[in-house]
N, CA and C atoms as an extended XYZ file, in Angstrom:
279
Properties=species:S:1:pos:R:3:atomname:S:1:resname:S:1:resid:I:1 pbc="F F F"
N       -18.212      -25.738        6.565 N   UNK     1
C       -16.893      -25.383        6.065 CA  UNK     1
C       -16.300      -24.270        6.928 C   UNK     1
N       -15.178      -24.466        7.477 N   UNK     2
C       -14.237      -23.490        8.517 CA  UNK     2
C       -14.029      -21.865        7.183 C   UNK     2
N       -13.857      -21.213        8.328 N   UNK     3
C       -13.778      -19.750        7.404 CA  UNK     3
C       -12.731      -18.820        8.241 C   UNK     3
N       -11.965      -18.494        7.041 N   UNK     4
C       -10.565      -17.452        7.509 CA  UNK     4
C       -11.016      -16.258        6.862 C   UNK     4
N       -10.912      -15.340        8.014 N   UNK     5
C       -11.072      -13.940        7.739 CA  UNK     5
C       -10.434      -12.916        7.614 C   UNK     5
N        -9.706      -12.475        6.893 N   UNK     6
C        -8.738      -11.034        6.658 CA  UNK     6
C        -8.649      -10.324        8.254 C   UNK     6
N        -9.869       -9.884        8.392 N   UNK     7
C        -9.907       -8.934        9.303 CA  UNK     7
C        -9.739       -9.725       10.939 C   UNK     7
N        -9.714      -11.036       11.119 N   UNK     8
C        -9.385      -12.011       11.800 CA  UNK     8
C        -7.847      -12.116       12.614 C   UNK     8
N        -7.346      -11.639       11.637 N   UNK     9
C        -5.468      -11.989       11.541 CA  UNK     9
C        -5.229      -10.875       12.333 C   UNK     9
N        -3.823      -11.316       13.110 N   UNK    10
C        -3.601      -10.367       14.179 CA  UNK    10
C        -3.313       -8.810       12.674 C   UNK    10
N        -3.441       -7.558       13.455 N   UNK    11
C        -3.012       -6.994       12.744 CA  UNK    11
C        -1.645       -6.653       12.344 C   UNK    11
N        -0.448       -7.116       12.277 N   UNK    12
C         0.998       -7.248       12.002 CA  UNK    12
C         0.988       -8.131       10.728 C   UNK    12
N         0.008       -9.229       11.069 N   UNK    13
C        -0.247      -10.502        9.704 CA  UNK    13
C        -0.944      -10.035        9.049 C   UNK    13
N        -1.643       -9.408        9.130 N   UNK    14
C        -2.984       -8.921        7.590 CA  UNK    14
C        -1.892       -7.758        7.208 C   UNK    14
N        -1.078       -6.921        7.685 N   UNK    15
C        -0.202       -5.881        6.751 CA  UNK    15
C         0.709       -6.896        6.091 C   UNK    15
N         1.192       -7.443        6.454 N   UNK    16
C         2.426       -8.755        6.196 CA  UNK    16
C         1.628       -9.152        5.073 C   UNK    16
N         0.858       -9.735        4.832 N   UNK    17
C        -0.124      -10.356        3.885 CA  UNK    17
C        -0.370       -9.361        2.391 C   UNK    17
N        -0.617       -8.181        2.910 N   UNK    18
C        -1.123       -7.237        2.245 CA  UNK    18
C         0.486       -6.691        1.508 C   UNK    18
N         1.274       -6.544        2.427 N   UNK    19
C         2.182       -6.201        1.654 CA  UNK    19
C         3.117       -7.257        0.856 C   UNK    19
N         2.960       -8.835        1.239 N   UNK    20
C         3.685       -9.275        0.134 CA  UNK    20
C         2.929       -9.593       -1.223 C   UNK    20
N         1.523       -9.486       -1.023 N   UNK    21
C         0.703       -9.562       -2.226 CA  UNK    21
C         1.481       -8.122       -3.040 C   UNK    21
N         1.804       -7.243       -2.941 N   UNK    22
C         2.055       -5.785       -3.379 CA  UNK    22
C         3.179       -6.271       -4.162 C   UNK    22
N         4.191       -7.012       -3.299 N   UNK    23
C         5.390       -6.707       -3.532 CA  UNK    23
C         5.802       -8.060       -4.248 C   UNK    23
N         5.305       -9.267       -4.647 N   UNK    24
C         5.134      -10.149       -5.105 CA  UNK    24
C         6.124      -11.351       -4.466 C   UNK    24
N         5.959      -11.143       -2.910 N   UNK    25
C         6.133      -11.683       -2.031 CA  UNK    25
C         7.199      -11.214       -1.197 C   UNK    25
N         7.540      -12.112       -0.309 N   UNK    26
C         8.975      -11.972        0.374 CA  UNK    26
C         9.860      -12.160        0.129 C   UNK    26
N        11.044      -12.173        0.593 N   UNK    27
C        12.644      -12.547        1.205 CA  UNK    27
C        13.142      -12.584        2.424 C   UNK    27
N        13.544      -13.178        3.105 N   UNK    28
C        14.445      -13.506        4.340 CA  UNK    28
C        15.775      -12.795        3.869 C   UNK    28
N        16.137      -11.382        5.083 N   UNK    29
C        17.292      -10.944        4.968 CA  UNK    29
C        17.699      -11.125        6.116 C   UNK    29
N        18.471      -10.318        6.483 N   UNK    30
C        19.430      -10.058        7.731 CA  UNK    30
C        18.396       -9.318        9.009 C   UNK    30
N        17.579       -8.595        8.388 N   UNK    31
C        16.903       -7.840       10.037 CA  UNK    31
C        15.370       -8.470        9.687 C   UNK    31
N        15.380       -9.131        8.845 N   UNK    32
C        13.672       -9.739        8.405 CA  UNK    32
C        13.357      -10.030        7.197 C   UNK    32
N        12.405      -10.248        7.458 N   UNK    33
C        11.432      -10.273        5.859 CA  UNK    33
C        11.384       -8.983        5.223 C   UNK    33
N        11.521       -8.989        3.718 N   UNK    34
C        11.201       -7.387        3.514 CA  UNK    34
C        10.813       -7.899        1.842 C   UNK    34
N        10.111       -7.082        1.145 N   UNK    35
C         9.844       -7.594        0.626 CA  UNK    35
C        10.501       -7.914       -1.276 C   UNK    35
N         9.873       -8.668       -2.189 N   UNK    36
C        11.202       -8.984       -3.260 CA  UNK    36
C        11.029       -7.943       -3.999 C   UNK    36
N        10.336       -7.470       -4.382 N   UNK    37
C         9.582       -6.325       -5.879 CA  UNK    37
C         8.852       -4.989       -5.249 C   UNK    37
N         9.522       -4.270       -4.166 N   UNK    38
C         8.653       -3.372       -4.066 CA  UNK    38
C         8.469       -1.696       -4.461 C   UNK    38
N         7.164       -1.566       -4.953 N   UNK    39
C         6.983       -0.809       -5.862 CA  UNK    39
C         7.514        0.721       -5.376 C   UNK    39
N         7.835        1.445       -6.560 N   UNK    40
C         8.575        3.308       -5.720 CA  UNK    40
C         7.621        3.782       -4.843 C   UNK    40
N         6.152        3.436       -5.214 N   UNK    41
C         4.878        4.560       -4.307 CA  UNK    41
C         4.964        4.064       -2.882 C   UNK    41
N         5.667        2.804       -2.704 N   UNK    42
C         5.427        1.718       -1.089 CA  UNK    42
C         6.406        2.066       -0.785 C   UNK    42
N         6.304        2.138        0.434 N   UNK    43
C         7.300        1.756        2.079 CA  UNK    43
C         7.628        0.851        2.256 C   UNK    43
N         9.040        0.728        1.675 N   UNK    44
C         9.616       -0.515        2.424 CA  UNK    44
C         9.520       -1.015        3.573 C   UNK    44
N         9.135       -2.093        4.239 N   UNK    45
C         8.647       -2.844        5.816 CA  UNK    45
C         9.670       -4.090        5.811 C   UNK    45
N         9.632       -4.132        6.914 N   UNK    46
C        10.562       -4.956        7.550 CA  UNK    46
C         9.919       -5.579        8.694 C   UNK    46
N         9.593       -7.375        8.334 N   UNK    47
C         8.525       -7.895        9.888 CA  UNK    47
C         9.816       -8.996        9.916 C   UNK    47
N         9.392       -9.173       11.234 N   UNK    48
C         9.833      -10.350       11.966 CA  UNK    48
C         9.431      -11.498       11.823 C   UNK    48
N         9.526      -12.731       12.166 N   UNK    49
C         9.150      -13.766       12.120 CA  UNK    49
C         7.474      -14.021       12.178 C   UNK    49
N         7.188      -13.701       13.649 N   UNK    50
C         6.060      -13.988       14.332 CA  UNK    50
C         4.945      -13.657       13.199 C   UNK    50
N         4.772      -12.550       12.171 N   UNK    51
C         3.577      -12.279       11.620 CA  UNK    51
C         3.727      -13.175       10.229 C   UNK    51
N         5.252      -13.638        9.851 N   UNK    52
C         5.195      -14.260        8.568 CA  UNK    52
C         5.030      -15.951        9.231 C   UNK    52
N         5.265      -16.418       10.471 N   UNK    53
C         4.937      -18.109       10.710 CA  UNK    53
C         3.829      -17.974       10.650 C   UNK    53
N         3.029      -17.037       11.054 N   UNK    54
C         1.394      -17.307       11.593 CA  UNK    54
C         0.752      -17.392       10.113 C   UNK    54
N         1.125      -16.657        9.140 N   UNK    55
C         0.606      -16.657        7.880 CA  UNK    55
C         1.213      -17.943        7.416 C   UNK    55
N         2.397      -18.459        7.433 N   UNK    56
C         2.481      -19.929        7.176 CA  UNK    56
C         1.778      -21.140        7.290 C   UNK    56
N         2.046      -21.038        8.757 N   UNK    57
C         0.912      -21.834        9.738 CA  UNK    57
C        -0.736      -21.901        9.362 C   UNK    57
N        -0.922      -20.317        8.513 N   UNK    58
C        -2.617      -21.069        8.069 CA  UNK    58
C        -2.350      -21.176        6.430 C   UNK    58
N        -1.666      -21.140        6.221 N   UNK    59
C        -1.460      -21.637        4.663 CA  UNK    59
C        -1.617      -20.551        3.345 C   UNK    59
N        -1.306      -19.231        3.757 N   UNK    60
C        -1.416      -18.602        3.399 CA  UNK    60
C        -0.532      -17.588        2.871 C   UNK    60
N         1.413      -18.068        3.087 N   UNK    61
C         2.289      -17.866        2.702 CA  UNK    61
C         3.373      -18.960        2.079 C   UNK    61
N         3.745      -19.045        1.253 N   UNK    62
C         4.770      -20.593        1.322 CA  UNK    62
C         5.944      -20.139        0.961 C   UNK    62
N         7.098      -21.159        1.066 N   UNK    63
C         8.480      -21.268        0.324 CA  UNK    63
C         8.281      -21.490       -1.108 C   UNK    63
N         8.746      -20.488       -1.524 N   UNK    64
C         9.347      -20.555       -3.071 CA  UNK    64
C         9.824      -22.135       -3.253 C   UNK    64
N         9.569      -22.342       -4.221 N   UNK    65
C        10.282      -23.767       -4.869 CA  UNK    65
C        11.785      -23.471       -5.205 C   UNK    65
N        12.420      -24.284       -5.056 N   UNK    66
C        13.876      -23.637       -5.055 CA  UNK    66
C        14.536      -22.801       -4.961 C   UNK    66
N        14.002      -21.443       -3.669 N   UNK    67
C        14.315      -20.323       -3.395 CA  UNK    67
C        13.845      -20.622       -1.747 C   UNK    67
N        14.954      -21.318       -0.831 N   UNK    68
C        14.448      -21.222       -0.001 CA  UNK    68
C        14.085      -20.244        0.941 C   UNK    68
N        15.221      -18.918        1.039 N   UNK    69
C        14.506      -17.513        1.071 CA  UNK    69
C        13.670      -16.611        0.693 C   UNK    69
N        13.094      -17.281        0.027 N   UNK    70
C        11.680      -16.773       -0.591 CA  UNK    70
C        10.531      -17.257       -0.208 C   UNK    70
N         9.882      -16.459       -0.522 N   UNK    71
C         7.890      -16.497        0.326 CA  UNK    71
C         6.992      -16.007       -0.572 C   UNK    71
N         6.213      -17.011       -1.132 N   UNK    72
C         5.173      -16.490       -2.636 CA  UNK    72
C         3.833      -16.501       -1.237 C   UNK    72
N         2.642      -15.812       -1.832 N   UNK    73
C         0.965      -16.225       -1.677 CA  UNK    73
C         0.894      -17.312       -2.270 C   UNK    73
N        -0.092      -17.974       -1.039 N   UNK    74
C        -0.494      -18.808       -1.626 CA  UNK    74
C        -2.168      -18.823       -2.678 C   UNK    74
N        -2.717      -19.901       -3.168 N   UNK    75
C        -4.095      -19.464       -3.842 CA  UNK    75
C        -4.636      -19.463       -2.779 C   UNK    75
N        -5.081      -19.671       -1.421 N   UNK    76
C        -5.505      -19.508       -0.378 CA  UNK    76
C        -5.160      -17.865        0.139 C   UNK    76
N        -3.911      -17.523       -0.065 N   UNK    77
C        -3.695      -15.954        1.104 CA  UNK    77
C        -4.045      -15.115       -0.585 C   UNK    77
N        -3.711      -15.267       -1.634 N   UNK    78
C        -4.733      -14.138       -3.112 CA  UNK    78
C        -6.006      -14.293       -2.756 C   UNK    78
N        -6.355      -15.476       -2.202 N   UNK    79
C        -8.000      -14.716       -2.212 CA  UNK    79
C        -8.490      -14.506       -1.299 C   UNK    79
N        -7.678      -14.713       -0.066 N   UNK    80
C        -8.213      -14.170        1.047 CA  UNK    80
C        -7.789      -12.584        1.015 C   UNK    80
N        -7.315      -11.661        0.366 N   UNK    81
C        -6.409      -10.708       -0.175 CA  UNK    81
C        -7.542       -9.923       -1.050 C   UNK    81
N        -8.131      -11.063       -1.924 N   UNK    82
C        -8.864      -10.220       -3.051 CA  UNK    82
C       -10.309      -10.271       -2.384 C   UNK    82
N       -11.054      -11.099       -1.682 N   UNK    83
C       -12.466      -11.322       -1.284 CA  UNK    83
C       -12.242      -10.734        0.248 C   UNK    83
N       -11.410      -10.679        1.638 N   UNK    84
C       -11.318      -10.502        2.254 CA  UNK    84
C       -11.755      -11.697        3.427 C   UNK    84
N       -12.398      -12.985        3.174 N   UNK    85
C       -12.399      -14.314        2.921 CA  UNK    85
C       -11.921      -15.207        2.571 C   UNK    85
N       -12.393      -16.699        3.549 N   UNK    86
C       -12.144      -17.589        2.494 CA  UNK    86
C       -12.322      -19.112        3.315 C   UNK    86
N       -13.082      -19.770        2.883 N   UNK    87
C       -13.690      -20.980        2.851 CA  UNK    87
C       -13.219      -21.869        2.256 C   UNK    87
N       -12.762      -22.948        3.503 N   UNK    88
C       -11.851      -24.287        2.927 CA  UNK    88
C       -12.762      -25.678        3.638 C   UNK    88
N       -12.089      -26.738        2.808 N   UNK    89
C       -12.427      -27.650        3.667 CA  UNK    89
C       -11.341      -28.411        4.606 C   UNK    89
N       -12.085      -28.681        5.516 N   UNK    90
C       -11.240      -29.445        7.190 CA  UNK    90
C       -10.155      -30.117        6.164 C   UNK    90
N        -9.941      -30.906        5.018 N   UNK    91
C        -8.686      -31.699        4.617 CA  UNK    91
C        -8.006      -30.454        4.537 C   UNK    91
N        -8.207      -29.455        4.329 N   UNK    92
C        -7.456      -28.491        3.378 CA  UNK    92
C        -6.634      -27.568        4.698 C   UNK    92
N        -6.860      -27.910        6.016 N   UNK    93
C        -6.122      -27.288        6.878 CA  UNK    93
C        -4.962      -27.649        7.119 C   UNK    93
């Protein structure tokens, strides 16, 4: 079984990751992604494309269902989030 590793991801994508788990995901604005819910104690961030496709691309960010500016975790990027891991099978890529 193939294995994705937290600490694997460029580092721009594991903060990207980390912070839309926080913030209970993304939004697509005008200078980037930033995120939908984020809390008073956090820093608002602002990424570019490149760290939110790559988290797409392994399945670990998606489009909101009828929010196409929106970006939830997927059950794949929560537990790679909560275990720092995560073990799939080859269909599942």
């Amino acid at each position: 079984m193939p294995l994705i590793e937290l600490a694997a991801l460029p580092p721009t994508a594991q903060l990207c990751l980390k912070f839309a788990s926080e913030c209970q995901g993304l939004i697509a604005l005008q200078p980037g992604y930033v995120g939908r819910s984020v809390p008073a104690e956090t820093t608002a961030l602002t990424f570019g494309a490149l760290p939110v496709m790559h988290l797409i691309r392994h399945q670990l960010l998606r489009v909101r269902t009828g929010r196409d500016r929106e970006l939830e975790l997927t059950d794949r990027g929560t537990a790679l989030i909560e275990h720092g891991r995560f073990f799939y099978e080859e269909s599942q890529k």
